[in-house]
Structures are given as structure tokens and as C-alpha cells.
C-alpha positions as CSV (number, residue, x, y, z in Angstrom):
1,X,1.2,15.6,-1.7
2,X,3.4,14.9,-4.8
3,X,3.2,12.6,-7.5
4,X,0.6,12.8,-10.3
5,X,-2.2,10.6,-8.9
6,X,-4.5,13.6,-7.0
7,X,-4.0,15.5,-10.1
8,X,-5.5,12.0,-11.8
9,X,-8.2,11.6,-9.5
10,X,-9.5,15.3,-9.5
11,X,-9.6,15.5,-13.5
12,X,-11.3,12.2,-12.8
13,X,-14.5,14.1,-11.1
14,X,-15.3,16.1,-14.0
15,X,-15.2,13.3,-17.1
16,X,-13.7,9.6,-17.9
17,X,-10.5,8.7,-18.1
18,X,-8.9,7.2,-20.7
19,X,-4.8,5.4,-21.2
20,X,-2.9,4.7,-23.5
21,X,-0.7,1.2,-24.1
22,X,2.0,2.5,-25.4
23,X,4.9,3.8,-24.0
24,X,4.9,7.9,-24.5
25,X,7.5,8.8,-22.4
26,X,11.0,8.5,-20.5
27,X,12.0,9.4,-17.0
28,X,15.3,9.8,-16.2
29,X,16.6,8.3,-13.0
30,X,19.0,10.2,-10.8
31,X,20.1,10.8,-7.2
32,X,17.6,12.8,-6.2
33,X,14.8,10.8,-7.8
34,X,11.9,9.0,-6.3
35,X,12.9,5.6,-7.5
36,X,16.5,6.5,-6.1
37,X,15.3,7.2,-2.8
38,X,16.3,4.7,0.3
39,X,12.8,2.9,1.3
40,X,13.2,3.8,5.2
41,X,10.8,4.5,8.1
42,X,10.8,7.8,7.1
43,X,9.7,7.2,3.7
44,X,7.1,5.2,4.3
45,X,5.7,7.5,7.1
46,X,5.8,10.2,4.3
47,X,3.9,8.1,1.4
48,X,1.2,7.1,4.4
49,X,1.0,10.3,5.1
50,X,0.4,11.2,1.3
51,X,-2.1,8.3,1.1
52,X,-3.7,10.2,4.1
53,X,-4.1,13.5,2.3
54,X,-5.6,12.0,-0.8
55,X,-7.9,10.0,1.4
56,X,-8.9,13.8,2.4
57,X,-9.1,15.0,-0.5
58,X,-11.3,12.7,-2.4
59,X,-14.4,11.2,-0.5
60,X,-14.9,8.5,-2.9
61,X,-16.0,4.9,-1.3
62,X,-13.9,3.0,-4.5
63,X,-10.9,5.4,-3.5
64,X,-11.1,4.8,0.1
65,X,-10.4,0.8,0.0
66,X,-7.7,1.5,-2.6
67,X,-6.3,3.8,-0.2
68,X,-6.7,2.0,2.9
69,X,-5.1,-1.2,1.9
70,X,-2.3,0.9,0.5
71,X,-2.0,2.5,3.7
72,X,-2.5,-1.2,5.9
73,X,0.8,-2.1,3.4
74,X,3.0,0.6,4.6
75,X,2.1,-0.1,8.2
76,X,2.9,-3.5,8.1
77,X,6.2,-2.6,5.9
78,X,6.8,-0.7,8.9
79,X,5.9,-3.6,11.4
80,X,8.0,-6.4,9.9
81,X,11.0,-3.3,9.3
82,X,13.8,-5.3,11.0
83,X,14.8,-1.6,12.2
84,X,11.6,-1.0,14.0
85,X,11.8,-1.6,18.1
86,X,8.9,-3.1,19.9
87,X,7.6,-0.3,20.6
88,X,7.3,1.1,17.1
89,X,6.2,-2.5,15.8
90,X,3.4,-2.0,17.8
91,X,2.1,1.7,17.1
92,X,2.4,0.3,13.3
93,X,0.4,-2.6,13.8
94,X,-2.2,-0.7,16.0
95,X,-2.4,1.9,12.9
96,X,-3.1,-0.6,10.5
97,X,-5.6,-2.1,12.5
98,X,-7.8,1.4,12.4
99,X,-7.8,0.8,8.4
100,X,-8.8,-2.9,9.0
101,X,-10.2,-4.6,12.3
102,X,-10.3,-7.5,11.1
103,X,-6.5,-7.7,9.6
104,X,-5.4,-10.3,12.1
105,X,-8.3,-12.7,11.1
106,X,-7.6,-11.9,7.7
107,X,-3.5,-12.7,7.9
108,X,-4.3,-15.7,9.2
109,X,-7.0,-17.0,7.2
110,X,-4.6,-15.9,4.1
111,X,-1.9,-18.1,6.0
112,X,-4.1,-21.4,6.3
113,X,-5.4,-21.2,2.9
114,X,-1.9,-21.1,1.3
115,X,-1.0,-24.2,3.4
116,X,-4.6,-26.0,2.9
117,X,-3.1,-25.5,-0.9
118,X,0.2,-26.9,-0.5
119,X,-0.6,-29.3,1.1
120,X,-3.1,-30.7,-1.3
121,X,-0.5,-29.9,-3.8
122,X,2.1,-32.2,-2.2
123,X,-0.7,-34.7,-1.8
124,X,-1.7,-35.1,-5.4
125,X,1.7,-35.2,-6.5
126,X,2.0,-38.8,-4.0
């Protein structure tokens, strides 16, 4: 695992958190930094897999759905992935529905309801 979040979350089990507004640091960007890094199938793999490890980590219920719909992102990063094969497209899509059996439905229903809104939009505007 990398990044400070499971360092975050297990501070979290013994007391509050608390943050701050302002700004209290700098990070410097370079080659070999995370935010310099070429978002790939390989890197996404990697950050599901480090989503998967906190998952283990922390049995928390409020954790979990964070963690699963960060998870059901990457695979379907990985499914639309212009790079990805059939074959591929389908093991992602098949791994994000173990995180959510009802993403389909849900894709869909999110689909419909942002055309049910434009199309009232364009409507009222008649």
C-alpha cells in the first residue's frame, strides 16, 4: 500500500479526525512522482489492488462502500480503456460487477434520468 490514507484511517480507530483549510504544504512534482505517472492498465490494476488491501485492512461498513465504488471506477476505467481487447473488457466489467450486482441497472437508470432531464430542459425552453 502507499499513499497516506491507511495511515489516515488507522489513526482514525483510536480518536477523531480533524483538517485544516488552509494550505500547509507543497509537493513537488517530478518524473518519478505519482501525479507524473502514465494512467495505464497497469496503474489502475495497482491502485485496485491498493483499494483491495485497505478494504483488508479496515473492516469498516462506511469504508467498504467508499472503497467499493472506488474500485467499480477503476474497473470500468479499465472497461471503456480504448486499449483493452474484448477479452479484457469483459474480466473488468465482470470485476466490477462482484462490487455491485446491480451496476448495469444502475448505468442505465443514471442514463434515462439524464435524458428524462434534458429533455424536459429542451421542452421548457419551447
Amino acid at each position: 500500500m502507499y499513499g497516506d490514507t491507511p495511515l489516515f484511517l488507522y489513526a482514525l480507530k483510536f480518536g477523531k479526525g480533524f483538517g485544516l483549510t488552509d494550505y500547509t504544504s507543497t509537493y513537488r512534482r517530478h518524473a518519478g512522482g505519482l501525479t507524473n505517472q502514465i494512467q495505464n492498465n497497469e496503474f489502475y490494476l495497482k491502485f485496485i489492488t491498493h483499494l483491495e488491501n485497505i478494504k483488508k485492512a479496515f473492516n469498516n461498513e462506511e469504508y467498504q462502500k467508499v472503497l467499493n465504488k472506488g474500485i467499480i471506477g477503476f474497473y470500468l476505467r479499465l472497461f471503456f480503456n480504448k486499449k483493452s481487447n474484448y477479452l479484457q473488457k469483459t474480466k473488468f466489467l465482470l470485476k466490477a460487477l462482484k462490487y455491485d450486482k446491480l451496476l448495469i441497472f444502475n448505468i442505465v437508470k443514471e442514463k434515462l434520468n439524464k435524458e428524462k432531464v434534458s429533455n424536459s430542459l429542451s421542452t421548457n425552453n419551447k
